[in-house]
MOPAC internal coordinates of N, CA, C and O (Angstrom, degrees):
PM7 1SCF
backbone

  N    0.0000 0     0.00 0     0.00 0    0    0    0
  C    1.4422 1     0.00 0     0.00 0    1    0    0
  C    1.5232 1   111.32 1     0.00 0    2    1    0
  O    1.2310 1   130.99 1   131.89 1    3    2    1
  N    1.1636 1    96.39 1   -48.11 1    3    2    1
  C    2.0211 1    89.37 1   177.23 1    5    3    2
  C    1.5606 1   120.63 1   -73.00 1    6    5    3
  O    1.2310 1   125.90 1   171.50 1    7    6    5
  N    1.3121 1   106.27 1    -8.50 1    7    6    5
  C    1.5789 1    87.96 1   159.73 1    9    7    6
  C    1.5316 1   120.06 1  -119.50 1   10    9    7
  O    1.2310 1   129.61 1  -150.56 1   11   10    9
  N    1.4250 1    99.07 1    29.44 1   11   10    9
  C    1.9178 1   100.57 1   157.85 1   13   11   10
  C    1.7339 1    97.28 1  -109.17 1   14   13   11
  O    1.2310 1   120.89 1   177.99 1   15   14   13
  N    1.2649 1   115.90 1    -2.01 1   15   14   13
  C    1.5623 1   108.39 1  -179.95 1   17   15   14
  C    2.0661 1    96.41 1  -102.64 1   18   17   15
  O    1.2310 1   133.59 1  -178.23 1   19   18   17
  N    1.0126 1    91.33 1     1.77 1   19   18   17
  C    2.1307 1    86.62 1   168.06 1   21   19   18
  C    1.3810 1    99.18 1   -98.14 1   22   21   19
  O    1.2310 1   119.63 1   153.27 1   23   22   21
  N    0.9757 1   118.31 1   -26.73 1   23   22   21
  C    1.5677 1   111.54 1  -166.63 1   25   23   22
  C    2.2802 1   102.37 1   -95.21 1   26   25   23
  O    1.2310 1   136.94 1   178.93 1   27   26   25
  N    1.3868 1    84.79 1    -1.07 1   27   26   25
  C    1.6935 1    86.68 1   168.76 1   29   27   26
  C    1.5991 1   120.05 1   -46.70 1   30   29   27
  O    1.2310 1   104.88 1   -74.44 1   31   30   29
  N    0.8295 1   145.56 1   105.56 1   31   30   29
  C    1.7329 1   147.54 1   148.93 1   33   31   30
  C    1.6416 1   117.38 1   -99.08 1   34   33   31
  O    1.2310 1   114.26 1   -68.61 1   35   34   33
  N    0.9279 1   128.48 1   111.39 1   35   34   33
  C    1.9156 1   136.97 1  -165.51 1   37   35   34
  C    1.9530 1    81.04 1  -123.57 1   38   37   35
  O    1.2310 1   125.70 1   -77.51 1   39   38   37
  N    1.0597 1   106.66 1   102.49 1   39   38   37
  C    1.5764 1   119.31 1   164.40 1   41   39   38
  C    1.1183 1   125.57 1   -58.78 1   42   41   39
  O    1.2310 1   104.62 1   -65.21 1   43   42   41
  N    1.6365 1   146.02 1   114.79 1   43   42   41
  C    1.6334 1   138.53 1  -147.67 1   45   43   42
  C    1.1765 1    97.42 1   -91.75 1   46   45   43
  O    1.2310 1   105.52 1   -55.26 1   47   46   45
  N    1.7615 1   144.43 1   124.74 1   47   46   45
  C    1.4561 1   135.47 1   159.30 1   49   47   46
  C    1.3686 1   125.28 1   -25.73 1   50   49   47
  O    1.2310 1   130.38 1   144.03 1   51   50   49
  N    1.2583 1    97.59 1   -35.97 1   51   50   49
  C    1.9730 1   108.65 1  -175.55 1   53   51   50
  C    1.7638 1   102.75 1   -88.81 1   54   53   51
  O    1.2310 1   117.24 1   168.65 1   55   54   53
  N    1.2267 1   122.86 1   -11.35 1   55   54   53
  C    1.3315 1   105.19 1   145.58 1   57   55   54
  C    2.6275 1    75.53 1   123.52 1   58   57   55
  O    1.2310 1   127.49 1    26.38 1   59   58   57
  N    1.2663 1   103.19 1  -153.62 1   59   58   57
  C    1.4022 1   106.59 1   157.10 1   61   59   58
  C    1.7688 1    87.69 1    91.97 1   62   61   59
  O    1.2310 1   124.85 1    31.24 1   63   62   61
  N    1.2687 1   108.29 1  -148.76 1   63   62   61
  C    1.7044 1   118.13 1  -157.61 1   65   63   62
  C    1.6245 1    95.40 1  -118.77 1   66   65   63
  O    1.2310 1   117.42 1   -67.99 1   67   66   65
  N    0.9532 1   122.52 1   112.01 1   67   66   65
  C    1.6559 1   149.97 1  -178.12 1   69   67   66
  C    1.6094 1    98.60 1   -24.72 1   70   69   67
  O    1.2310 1   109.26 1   -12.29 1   71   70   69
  N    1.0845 1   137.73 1   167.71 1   71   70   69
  C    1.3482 1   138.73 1   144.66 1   73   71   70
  C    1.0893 1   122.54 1   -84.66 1   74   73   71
  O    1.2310 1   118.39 1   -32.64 1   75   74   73
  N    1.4322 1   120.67 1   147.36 1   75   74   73
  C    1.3898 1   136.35 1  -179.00 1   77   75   74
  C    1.2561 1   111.71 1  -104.00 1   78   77   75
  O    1.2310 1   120.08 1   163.51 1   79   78   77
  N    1.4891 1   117.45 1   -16.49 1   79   78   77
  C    1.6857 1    97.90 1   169.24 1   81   79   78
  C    1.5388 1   103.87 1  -110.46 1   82   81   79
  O    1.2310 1   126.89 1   -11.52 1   83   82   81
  N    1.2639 1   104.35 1   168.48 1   83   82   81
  C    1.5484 1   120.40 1   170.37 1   85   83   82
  C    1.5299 1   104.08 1  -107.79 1   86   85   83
  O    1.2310 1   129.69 1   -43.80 1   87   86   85
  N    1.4650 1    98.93 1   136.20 1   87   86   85
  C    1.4866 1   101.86 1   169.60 1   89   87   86
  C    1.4882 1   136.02 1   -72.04 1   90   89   87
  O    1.2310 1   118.33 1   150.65 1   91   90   89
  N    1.3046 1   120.79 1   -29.35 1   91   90   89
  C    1.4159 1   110.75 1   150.12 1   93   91   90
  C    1.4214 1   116.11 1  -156.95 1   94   93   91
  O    1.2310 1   123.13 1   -74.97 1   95   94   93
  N    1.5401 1   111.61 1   105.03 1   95   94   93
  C    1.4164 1   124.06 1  -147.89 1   97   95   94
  C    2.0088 1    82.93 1   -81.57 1   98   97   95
  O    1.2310 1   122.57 1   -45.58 1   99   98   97
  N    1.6449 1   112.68 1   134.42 1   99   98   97
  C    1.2599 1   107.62 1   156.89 1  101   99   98
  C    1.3749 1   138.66 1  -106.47 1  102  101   99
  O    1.2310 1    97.74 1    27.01 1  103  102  101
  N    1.0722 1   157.30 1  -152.99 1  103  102  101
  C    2.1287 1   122.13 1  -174.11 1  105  103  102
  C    1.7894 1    83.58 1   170.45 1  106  105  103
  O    1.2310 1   136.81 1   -49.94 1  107  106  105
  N    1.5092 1    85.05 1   130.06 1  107  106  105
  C    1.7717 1    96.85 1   159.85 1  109  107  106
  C    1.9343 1   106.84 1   -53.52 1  110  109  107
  O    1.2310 1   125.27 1     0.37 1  111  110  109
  N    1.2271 1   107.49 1  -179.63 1  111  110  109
  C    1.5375 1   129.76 1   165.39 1  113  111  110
  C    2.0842 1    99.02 1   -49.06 1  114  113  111
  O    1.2310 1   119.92 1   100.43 1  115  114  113
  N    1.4657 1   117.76 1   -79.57 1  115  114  113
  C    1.2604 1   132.65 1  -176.82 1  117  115  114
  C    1.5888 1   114.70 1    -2.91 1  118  117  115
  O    1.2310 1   131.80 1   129.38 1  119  118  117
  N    1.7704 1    94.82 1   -50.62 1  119  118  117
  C    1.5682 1   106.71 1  -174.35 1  121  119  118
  C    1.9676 1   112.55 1   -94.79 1  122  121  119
  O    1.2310 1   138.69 1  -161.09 1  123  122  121
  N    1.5964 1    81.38 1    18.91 1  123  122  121
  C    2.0899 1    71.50 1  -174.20 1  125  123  122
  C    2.1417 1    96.88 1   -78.96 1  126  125  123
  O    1.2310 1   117.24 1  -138.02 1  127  126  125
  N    1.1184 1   122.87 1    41.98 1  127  126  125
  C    1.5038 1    95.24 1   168.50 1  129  127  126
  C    1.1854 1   123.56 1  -109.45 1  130  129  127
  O    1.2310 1   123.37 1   -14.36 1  131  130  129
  N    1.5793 1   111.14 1   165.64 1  131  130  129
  C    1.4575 1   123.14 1  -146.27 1  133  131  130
  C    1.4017 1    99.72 1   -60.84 1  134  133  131
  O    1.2310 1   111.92 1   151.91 1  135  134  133
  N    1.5295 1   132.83 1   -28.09 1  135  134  133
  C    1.3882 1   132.38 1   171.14 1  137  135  134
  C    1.8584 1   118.47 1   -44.29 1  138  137  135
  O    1.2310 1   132.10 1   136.32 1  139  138  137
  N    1.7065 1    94.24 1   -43.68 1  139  138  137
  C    1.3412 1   106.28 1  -174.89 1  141  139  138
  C    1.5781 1   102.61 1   -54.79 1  142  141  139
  O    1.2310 1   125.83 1   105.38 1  143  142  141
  N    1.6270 1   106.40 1   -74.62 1  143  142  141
  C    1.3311 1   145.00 1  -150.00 1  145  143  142
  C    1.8607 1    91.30 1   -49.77 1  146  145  143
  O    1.2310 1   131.00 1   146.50 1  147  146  145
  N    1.3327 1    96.38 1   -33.50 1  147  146  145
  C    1.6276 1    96.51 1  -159.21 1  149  147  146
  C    1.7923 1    93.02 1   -80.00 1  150  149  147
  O    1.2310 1   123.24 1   128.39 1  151  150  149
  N    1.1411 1   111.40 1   -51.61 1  151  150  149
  C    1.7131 1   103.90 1   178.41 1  153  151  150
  C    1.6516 1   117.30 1   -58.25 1  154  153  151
  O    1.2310 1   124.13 1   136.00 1  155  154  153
  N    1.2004 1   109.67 1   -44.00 1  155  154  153
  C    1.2251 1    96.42 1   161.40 1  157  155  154
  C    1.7442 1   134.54 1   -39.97 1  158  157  155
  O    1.2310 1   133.51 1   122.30 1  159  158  157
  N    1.3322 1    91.49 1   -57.70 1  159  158  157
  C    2.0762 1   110.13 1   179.35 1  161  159  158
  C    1.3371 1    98.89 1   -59.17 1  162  161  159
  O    1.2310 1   116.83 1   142.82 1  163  162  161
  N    1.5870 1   123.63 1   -37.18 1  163  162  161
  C    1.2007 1   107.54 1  -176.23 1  165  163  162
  C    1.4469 1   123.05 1   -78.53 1  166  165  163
  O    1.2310 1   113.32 1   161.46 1  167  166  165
  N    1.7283 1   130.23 1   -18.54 1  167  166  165
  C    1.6333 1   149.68 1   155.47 1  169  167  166
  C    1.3249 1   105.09 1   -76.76 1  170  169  167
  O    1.2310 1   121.15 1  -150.89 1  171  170  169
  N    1.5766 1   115.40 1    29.11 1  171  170  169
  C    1.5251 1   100.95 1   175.34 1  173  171  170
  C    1.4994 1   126.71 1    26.11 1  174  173  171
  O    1.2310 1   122.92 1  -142.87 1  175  174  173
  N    1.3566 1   112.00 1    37.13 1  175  174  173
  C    1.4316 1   118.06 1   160.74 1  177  175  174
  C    1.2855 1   141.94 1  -103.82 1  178  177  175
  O    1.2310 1   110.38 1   -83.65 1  179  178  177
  N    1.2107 1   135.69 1    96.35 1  179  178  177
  C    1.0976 1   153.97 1   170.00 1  181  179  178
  C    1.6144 1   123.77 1   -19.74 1  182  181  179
  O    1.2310 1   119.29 1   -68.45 1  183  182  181
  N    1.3389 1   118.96 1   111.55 1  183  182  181
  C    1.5490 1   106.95 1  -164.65 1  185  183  182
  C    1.3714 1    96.78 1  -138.62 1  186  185  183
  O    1.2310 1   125.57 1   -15.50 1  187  186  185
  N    1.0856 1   106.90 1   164.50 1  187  186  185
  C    2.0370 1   132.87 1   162.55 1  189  187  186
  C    1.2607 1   119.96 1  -116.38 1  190  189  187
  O    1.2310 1   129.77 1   -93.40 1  191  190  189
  N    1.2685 1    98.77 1    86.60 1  191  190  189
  C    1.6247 1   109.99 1  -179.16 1  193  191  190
  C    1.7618 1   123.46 1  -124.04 1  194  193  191
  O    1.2310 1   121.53 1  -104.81 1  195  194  193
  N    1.0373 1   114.68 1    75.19 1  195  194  193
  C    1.8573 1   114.90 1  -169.26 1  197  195  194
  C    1.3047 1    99.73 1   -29.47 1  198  197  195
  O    1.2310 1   134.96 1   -36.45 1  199  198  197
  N    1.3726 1    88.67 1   143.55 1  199  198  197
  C    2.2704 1   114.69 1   169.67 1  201  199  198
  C    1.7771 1    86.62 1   -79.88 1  202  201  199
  O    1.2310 1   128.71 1   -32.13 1  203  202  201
  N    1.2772 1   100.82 1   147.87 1  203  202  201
  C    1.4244 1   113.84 1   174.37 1  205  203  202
  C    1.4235 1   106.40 1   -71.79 1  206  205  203
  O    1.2310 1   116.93 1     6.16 1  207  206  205
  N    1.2657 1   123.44 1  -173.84 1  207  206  205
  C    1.6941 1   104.84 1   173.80 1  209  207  206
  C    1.8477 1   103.46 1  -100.28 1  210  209  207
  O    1.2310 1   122.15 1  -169.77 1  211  210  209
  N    1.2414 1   113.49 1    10.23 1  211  210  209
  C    1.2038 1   102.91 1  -151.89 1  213  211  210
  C    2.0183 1    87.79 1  -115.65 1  214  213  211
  O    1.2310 1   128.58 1  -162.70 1  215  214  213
  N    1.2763 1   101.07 1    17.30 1  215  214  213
  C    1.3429 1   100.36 1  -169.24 1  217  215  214
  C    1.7660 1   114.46 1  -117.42 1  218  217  215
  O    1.2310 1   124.46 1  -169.39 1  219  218  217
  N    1.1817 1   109.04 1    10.61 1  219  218  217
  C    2.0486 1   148.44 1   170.25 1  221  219  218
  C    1.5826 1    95.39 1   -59.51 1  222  221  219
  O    1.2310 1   131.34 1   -24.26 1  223  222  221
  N    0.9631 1    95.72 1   155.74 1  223  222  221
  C    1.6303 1   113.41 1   145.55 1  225  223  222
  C    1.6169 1   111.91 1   -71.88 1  226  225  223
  O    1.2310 1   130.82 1   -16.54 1  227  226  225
  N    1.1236 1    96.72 1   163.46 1  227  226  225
  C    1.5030 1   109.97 1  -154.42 1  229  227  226
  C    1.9410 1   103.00 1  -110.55 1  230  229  227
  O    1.2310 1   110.62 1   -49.85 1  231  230  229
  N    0.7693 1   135.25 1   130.15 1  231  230  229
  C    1.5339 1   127.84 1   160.45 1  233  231  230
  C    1.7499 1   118.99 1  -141.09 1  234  233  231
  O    1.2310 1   136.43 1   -61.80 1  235  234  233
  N    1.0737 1    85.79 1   118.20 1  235  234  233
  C    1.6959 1   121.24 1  -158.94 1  237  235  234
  C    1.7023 1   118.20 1    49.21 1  238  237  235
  O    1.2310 1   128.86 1  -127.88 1  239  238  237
  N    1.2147 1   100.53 1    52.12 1  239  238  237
  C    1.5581 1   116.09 1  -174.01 1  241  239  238
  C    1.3662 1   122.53 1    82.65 1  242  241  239
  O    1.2310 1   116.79 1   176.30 1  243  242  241
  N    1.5479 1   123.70 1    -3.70 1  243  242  241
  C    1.6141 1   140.46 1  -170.77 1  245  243  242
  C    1.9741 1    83.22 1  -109.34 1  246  245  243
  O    1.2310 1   131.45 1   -36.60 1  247  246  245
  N    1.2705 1    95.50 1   143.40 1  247  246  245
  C    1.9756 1   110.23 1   174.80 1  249  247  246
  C    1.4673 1    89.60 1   -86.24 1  250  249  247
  O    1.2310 1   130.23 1   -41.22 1  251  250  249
  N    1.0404 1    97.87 1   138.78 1  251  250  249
  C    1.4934 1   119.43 1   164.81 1  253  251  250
  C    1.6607 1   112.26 1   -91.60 1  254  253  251
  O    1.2310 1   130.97 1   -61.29 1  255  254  253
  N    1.6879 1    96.43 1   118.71 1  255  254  253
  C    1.5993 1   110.50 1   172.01 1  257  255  254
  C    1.6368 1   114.91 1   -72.38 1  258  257  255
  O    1.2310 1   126.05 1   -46.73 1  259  258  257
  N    0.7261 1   105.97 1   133.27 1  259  258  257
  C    1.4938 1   134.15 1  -170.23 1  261  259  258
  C    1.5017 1    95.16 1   -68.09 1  262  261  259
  O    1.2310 1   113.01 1   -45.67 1  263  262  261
  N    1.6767 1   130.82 1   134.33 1  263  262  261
  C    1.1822 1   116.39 1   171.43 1  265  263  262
  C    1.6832 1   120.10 1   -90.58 1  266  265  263
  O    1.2310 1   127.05 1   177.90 1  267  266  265
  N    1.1702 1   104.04 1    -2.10 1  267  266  265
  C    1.5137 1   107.42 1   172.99 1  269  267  266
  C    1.3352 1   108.05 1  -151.75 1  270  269  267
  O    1.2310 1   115.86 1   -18.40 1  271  270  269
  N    1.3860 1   125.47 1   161.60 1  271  270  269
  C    1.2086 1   152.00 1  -116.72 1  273  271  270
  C    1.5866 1    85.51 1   -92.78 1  274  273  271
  O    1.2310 1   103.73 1    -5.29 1  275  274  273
  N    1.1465 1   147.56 1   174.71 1  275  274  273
  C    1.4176 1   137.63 1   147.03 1  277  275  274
  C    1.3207 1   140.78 1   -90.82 1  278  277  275
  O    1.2310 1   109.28 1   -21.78 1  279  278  277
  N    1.2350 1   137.69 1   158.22 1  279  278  277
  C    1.2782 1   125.17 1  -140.19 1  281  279  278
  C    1.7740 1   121.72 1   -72.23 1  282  281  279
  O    1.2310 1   110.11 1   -77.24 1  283  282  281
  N    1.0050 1   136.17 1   102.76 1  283  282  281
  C    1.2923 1   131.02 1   161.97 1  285  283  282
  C    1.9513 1    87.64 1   135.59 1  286  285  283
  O    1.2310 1   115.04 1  -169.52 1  287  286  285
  N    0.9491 1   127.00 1    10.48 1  287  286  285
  C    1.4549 1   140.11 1   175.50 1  289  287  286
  C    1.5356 1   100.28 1   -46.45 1  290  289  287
  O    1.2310 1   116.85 1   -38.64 1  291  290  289
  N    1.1466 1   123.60 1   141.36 1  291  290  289
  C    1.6729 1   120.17 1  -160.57 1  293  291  290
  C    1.7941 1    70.26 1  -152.07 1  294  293  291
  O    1.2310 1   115.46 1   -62.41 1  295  294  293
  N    1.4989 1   126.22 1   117.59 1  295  294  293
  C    1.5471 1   140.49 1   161.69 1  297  295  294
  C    1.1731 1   103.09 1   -77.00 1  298  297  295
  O    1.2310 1   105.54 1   131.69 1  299  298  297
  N    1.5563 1   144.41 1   -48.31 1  299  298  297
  C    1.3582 1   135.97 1   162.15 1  301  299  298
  C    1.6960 1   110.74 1   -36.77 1  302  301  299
  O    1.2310 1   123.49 1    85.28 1  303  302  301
  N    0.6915 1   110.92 1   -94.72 1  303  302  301
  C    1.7964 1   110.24 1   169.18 1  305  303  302
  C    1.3150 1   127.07 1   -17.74 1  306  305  303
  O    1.2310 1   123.79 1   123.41 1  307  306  305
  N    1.7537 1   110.34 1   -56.59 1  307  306  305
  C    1.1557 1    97.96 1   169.76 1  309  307  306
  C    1.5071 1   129.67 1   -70.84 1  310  309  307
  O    1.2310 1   106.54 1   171.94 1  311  310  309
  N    1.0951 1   142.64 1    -8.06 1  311  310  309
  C    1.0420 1   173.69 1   162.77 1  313  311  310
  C    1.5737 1   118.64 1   -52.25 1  314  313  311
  O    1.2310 1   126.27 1   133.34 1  315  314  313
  N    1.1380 1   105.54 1   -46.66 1  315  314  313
  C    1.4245 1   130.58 1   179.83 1  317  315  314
  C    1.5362 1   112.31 1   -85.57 1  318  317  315
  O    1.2310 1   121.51 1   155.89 1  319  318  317
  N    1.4359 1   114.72 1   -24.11 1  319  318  317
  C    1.4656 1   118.74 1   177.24 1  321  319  318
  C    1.7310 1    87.76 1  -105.49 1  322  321  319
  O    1.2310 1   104.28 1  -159.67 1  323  322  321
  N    0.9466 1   146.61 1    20.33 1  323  322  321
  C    1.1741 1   145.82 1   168.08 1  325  323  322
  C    1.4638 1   105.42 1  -104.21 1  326  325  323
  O    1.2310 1   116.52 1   159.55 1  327  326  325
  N    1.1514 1   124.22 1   -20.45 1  327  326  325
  C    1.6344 1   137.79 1   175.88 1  329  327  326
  C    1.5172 1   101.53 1   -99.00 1  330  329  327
  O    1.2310 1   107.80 1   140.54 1  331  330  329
  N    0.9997 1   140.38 1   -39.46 1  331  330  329
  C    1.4710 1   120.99 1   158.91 1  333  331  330
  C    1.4146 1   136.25 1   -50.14 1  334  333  331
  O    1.2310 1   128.70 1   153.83 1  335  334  333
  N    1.8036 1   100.85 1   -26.17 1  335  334  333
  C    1.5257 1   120.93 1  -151.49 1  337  335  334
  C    1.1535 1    76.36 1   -93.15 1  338  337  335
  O    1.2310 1   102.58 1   157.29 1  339  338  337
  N    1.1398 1   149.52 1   -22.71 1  339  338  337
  C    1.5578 1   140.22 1  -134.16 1  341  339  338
  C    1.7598 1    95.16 1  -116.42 1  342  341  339
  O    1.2310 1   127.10 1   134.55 1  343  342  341
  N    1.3582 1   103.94 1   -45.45 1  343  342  341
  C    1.5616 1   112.27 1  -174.97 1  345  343  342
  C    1.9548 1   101.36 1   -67.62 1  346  345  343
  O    1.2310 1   124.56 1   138.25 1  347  346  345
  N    1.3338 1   108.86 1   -41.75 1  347  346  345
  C    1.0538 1   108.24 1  -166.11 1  349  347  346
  C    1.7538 1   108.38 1   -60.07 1  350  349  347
  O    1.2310 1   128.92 1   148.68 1  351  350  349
  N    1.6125 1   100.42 1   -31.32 1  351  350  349
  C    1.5675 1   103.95 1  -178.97 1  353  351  350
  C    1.8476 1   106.34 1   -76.16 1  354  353  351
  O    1.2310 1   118.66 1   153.85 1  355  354  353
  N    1.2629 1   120.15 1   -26.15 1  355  354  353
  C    1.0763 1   116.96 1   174.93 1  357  355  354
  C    1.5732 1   126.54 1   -54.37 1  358  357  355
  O    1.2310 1   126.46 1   139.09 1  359  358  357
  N    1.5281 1   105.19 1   -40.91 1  359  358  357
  C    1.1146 1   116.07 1   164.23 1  361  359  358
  C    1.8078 1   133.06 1   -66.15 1  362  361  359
  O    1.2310 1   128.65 1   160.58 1  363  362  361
  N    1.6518 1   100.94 1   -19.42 1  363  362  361
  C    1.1284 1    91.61 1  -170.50 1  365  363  362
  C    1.6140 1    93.16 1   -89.94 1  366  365  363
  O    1.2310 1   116.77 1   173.40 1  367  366  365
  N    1.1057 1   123.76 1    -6.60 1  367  366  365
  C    1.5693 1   110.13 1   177.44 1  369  367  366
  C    2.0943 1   122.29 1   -55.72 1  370  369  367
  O    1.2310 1   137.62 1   163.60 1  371  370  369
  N    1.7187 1    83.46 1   -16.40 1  371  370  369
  C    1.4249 1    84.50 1   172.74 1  373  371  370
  C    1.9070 1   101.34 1   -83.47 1  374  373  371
  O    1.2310 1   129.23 1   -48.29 1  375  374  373
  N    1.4534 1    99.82 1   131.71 1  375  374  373
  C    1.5357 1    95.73 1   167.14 1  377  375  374
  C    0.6683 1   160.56 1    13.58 1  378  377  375
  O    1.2310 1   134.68 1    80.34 1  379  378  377
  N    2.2199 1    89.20 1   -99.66 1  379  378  377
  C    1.6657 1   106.07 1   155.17 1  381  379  378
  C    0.7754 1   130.99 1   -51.19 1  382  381  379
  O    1.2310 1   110.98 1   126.98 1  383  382  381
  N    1.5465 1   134.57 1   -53.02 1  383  382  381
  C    1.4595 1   127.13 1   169.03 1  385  383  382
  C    1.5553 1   127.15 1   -48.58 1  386  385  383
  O    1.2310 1   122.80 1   134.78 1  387  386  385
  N    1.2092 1   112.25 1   -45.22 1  387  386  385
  C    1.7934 1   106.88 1   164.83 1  389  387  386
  C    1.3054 1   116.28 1   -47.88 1  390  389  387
  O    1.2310 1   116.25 1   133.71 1  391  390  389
  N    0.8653 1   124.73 1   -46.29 1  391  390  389
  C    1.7374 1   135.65 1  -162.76 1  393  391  390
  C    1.7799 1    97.26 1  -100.12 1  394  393  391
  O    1.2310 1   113.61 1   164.75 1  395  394  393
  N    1.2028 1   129.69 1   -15.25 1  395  394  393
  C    1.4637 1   108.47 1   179.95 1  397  395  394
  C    1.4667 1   116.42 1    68.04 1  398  397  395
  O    1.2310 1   125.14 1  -168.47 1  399  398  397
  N    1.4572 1   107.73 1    11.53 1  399  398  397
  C    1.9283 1    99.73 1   177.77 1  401  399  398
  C    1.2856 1   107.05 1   -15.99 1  402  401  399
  O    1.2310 1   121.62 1    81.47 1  403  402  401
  N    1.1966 1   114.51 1   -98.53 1  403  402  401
  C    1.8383 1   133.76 1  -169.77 1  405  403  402
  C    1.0531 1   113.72 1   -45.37 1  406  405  403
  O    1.2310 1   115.90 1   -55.07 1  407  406  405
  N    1.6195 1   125.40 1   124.93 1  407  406  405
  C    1.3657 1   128.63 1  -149.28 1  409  407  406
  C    1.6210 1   101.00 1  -101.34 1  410  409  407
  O    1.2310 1   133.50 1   162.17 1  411  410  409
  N    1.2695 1    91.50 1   -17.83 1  411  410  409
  C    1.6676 1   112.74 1  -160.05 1  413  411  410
  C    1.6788 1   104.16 1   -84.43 1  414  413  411
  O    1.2310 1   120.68 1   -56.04 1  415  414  413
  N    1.4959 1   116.30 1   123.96 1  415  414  413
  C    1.3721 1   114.31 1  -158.18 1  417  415  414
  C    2.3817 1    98.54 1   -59.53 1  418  417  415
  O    1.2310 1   130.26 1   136.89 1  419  418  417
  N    1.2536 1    97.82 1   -43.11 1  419  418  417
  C    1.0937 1    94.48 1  -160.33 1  421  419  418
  C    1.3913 1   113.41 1   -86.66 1  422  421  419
  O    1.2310 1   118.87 1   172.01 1  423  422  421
  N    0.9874 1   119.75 1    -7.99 1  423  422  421
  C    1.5110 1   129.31 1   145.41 1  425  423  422
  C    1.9887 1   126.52 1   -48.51 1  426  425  423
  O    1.2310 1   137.21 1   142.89 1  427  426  425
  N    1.4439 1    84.26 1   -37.11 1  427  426  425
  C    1.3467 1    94.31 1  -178.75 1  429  427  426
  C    1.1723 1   123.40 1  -103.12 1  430  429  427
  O    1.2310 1   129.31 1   170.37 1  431  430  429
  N    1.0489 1    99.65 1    -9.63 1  431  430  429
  C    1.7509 1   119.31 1   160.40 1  433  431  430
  C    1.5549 1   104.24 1   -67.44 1  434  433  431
  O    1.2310 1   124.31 1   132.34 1  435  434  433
  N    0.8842 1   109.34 1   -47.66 1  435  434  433
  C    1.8126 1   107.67 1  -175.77 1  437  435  434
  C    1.6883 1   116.30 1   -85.28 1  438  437  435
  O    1.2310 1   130.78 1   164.81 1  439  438  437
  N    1.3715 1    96.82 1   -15.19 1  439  438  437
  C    1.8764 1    92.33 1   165.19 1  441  439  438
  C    1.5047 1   102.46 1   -71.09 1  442  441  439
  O    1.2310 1   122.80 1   119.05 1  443  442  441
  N    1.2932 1   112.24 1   -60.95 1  443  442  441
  C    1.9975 1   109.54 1   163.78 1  445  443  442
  C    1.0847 1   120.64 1   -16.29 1  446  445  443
  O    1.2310 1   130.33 1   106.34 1  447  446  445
  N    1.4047 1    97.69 1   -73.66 1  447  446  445
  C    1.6854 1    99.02 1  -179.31 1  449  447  446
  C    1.5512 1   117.10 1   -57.06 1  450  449  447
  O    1.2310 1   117.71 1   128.25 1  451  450  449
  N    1.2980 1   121.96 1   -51.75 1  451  450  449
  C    1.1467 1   102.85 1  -162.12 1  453  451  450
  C    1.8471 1   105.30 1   -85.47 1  454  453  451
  O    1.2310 1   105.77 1   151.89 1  455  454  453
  N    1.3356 1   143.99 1   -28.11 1  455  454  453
  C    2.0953 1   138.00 1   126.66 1  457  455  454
  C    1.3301 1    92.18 1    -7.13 1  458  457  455
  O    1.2310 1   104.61 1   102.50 1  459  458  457
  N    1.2460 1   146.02 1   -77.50 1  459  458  457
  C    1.5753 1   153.96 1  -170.65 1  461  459  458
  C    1.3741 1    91.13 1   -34.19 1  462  461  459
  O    1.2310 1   125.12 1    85.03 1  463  462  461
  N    1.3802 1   107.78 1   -94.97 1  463  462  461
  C    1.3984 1   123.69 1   171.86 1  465  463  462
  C    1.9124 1   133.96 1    -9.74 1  466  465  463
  O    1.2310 1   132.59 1   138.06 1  467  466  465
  N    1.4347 1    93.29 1   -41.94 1  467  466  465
  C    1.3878 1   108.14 1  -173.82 1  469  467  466
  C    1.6405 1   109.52 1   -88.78 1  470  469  467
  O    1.2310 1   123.05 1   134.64 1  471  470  469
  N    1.7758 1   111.77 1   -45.36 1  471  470  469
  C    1.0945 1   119.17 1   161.17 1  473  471  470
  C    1.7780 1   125.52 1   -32.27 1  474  473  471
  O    1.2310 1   125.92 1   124.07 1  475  474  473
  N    1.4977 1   106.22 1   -55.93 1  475  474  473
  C    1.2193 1   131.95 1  -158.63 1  477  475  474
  C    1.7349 1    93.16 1   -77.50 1  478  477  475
  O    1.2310 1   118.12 1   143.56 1  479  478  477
  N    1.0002 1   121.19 1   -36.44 1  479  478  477
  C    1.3860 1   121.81 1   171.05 1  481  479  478
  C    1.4044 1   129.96 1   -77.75 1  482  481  479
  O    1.2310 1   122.01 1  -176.38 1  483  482  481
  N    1.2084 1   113.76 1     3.62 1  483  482  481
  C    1.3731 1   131.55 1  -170.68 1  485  483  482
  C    1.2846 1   103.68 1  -112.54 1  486  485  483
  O    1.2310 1   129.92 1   153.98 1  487  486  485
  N    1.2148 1    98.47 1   -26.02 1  487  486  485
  C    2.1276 1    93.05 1   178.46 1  489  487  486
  C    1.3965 1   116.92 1   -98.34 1  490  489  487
  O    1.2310 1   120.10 1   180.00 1  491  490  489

């Protein structure tokens, strides 16, 4: 994760030098580690990233569920990276994209697009 967030550029309408941060980067479970979490806190950037379940306190060897949500939890947001996660699985039901056939970046850019494509026509 921290080195697809160096390669961040967000282009300004009024023209000037791109931004380097993102305003609120969101991330499956995979990317919740303390390496991440900590570069983030340190770019004062704000993220939505679920605790794994296995990352709790523990009571008598079972994690203990949390009875409420944790602090600064925004349900709009999460919600919204729950609609990406979901599209992203939609897509991998096509094949190629699960498996990565095409080795070739821009090749595989266009199996995306056009899985995208087919999806989007189906609904």
């Amino acid at each position: 994760m921290i080195q697809v967030l160096d390669h961040v550029r967000v282009p300004r309408p009024s023209g000037g030098h791109p931004r380097t941060r993102p305003d609120h980067p969101c991330a499956d479970r995979a990317y919740s580690s303390r390496r991440n979490r900590r570069h983030l806190r340190r770019r004062q950037i704000e993220h939505t990233i679920p605790e794994p379940p296995t990352s709790g306190p523990t009571v008598g060897g079972a994690v203990a569920r949390a009875a409420a949500p944790p602090p600064g939890f925004n349900r709009e947001v999460y919600r919204r990276r729950n609609e990406a996660e979901r599209t992203i699985l939609t897509l991998k039901g096509f094949r190629a994209v699960a498996t990565r056939f095409e080795k070739r970046t821009y090749v595989f850019h266009g199996t995306v697009t056009v899985a995208a494509i087919r999806r989007w026509l189906r609904t």
